[in-house]
C-alpha positions as CSV (number, residue, x, y, z in Angstrom):
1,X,-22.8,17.0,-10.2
2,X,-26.3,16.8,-10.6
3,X,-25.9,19.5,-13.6
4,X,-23.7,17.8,-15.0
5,X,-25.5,14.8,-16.0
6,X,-28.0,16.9,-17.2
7,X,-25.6,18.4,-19.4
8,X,-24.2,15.1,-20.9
9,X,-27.7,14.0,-21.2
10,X,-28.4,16.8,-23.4
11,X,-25.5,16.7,-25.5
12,X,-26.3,13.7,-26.6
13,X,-29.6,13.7,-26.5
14,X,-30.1,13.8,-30.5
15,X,-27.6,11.2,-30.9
16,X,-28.9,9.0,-28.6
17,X,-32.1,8.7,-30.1
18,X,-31.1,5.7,-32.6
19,X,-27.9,5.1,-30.8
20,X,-29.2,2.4,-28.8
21,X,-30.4,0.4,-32.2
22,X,-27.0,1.2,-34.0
23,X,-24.9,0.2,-31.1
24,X,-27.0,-3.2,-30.2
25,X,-27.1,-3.7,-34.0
26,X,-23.4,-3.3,-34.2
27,X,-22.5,-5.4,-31.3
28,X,-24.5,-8.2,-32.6
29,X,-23.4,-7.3,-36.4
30,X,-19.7,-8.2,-34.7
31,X,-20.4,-10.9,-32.6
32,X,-21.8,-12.9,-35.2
33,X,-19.8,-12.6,-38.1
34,X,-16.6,-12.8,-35.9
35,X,-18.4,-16.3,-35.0
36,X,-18.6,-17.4,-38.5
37,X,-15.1,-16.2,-39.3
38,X,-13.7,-18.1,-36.3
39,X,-15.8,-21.2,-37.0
40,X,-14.6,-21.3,-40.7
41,X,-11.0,-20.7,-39.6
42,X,-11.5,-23.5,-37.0
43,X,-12.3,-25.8,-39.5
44,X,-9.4,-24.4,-42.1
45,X,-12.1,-23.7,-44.6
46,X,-10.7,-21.9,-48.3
47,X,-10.4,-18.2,-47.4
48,X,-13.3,-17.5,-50.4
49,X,-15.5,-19.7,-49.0
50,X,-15.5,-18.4,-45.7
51,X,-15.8,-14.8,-47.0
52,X,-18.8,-15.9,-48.9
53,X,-20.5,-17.1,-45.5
54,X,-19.1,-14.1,-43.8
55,X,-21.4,-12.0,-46.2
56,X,-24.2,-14.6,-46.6
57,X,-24.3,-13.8,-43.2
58,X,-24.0,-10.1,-42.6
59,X,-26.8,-10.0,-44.7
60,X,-29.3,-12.2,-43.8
61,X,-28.4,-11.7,-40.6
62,X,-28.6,-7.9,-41.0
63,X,-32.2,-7.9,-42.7
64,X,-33.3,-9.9,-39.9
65,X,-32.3,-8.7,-37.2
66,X,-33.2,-5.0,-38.8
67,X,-36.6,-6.5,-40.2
68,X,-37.7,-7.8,-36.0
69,X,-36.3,-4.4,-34.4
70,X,-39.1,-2.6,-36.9
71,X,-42.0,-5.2,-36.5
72,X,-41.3,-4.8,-32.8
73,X,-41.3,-0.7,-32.7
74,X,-44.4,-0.9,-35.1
75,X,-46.7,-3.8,-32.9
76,X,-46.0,-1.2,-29.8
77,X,-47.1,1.7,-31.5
78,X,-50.0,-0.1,-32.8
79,X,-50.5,-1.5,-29.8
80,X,-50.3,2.0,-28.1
81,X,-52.8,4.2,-30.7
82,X,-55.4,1.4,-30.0
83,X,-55.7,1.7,-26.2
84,X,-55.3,5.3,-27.1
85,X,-58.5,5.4,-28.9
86,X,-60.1,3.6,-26.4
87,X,-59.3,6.2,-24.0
88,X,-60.6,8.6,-26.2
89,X,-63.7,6.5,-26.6
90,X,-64.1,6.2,-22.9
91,X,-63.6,9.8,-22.6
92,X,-66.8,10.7,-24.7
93,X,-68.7,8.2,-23.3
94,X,-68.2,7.6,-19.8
95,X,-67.1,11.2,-18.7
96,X,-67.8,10.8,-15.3
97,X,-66.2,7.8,-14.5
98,X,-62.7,8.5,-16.5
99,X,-62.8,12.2,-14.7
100,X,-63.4,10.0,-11.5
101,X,-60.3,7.9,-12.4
102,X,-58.2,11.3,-13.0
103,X,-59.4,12.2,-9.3
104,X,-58.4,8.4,-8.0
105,X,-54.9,8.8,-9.6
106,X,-54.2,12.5,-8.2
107,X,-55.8,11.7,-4.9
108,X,-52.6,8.8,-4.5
109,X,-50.8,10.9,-5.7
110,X,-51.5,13.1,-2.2
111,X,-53.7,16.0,-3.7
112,X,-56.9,16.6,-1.8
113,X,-59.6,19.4,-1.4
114,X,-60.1,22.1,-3.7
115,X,-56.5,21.9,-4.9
116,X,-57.1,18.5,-6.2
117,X,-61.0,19.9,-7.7
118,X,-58.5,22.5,-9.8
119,X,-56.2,19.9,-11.1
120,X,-59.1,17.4,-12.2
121,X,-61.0,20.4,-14.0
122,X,-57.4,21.2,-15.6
123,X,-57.1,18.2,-17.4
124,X,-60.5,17.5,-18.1
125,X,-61.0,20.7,-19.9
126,X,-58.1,19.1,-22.6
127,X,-58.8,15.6,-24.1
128,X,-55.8,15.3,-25.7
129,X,-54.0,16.0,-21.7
130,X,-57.1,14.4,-20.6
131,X,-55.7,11.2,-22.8
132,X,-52.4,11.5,-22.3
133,X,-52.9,11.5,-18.0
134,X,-55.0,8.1,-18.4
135,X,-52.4,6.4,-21.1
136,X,-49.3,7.6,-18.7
137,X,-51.0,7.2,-14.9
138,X,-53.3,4.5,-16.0
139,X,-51.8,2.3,-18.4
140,X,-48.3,2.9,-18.3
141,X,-47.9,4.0,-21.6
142,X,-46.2,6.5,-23.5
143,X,-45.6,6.8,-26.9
144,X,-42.5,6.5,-28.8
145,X,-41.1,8.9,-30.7
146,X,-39.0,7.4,-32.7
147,X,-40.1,5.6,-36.0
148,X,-39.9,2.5,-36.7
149,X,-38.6,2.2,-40.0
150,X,-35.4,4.8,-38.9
151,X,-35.0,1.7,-36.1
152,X,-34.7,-1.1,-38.3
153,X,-32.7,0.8,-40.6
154,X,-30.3,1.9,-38.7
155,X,-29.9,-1.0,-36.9
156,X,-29.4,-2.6,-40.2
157,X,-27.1,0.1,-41.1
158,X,-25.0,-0.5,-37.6
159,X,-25.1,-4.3,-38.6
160,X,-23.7,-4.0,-42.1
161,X,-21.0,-1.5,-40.8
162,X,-19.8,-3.0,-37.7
163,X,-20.0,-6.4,-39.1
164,X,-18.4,-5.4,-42.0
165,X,-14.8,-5.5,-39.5
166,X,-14.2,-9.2,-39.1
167,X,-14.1,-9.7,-43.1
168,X,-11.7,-6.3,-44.1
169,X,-8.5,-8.4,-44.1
170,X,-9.4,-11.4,-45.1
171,X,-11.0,-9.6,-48.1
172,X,-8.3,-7.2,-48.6
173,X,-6.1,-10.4,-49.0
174,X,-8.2,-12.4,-51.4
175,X,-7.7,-9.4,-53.7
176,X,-4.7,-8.1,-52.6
177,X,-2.5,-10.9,-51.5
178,X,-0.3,-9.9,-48.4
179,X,2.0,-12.2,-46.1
180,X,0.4,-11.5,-42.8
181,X,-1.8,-13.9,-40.5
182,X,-5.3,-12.6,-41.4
183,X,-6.9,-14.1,-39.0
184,X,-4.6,-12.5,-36.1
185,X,-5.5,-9.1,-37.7
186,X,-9.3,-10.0,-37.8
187,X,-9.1,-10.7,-34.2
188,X,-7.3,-7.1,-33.8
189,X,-9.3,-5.6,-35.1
190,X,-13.1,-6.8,-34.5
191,X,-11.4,-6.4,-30.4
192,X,-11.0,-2.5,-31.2
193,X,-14.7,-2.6,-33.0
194,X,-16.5,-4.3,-29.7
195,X,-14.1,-1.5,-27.5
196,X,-15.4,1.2,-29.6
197,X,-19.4,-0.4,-29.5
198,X,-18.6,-1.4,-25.6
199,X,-18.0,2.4,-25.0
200,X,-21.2,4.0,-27.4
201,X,-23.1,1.0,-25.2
202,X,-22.0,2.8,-21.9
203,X,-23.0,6.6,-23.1
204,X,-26.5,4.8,-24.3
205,X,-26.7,3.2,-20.4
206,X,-25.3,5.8,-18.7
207,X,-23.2,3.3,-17.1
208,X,-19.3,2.3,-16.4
209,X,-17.1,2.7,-20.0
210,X,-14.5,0.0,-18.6
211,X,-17.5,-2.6,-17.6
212,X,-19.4,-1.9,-20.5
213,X,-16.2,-2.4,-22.5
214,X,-15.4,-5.4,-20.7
215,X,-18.7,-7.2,-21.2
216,X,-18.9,-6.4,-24.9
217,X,-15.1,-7.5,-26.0
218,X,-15.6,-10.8,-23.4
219,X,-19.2,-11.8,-24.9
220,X,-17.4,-11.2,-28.7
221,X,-14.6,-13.5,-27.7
222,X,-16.5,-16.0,-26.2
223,X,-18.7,-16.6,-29.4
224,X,-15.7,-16.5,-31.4
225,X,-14.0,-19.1,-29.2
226,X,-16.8,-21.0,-29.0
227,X,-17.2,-20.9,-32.7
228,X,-13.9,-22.1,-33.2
229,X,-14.3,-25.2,-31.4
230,X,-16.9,-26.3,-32.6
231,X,-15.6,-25.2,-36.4
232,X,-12.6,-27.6,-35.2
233,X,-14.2,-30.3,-34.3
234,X,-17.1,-30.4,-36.8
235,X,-14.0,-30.2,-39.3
236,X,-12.3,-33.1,-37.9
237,X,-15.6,-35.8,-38.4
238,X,-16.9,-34.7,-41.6
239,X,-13.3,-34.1,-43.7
């Protein structure tokens, strides 16, 4: 059993090291341009005008949602490489109380005696292990490997994609006139999106496909009913 999960966690290890910002990206690429499709159809807004808010939105909303998920990565890795040089810092000038700290942390850690002498001397002997123990045991800090730039874009990409769903028909019918309720189809579809993004969501948590699904497709639906609503009612005061 224990294997595995080890195995499933490796298989998808390379995948899964943006898939958390392209499924989040996506589910909120959905949610939100469902919303503003539901809204408009609430308040039986021209078909063109509501695809021209539809994409008004998926791209502002895209840029700035991808804009925050790269300012975010980038402030903790700045915030990380600064307490990492003052490690280092510390390191060449207070040697014997940072090799004292090393001892503190191993010594909870339930090393004692000469053992715990060899393990101190280990790490001291490397600054860059030396640094690393302090930033990990110390501070609780590790640093990301992931850039930040690949994390706003490809939650950025994810939005634009995903997001892209609730306007396909109702695009593909202002060009392409066909007799079928668009926004029935919308619905259809942007559901099988969110259970597609509900199930990447569960491989990124390593948690239940069927309540990961769940809570995605309910959260889309209730924006979009919300939307509605309010769509309908706003529609019925100011027309």
């Amino acid at each position: 059993m224990e294997s595995d999960i080890h195995l499933e966690n490796t298989r998808f290890g390379k995948l899964q090291e943006y898939l958390r910002e392209f499924v989040y990206g996506g589910i909120d690429g959905a949610v939100t341009t469902f919303a503003v499709v539901a809204g408009g159809y609430g308040a039986n807004l021209d078909p063109g005008i509501l695809i021209i808010l539809g994409f008004a939105n998926l791209l502002a909303d895209g840029f700035s949602m991808s804009v925050g998920a790269y300012l975010s990565a980038k402030s903790e890795r700045d915030n990380f490489d600064k307490h990492e040089k003052i490690e280092y810092w510390e390191i060449e000038n207070l040697p014997e109380i940072e090799r004292e700290e090393i001892a503190d942390i191993y010594r909870e850690k339930g090393f004692k005696g000469e053992l715990l002498d060899k393990i101190v001397d280990h790490i001291c002997s490397d600054k860059d292990l030396w640094v690393a123990e302090m930033m990990k045991d110390e501070l609780g800090m590790m640093r990301d490997s992931k850039s930040p730039f690949k994390i706003g874009l490809a939650t950025f990409i994810s939005f634009l994609l995903v997001g892209f769903i609730p306007l396909m028909v109702y695009l593909w019918d202002f060009f392409f006139p066909i007799q079928i309720n668009t926004f029935l189809w919308t619905s259809i579809l942007t559901t099988l999106a969110f259970l597609i993004v509900g199930w990447l969501k569960s491989i990124v948590n390593q948690t239940s496909a069927a309540r990961s699904i769940t809570e995605t497709v309910a959260l889309g639906v209730l924006a979009a009913v919300v939307a509605f609503y309010v769509g309908d009612i706003l529609e019925q005061f100011f027309t």
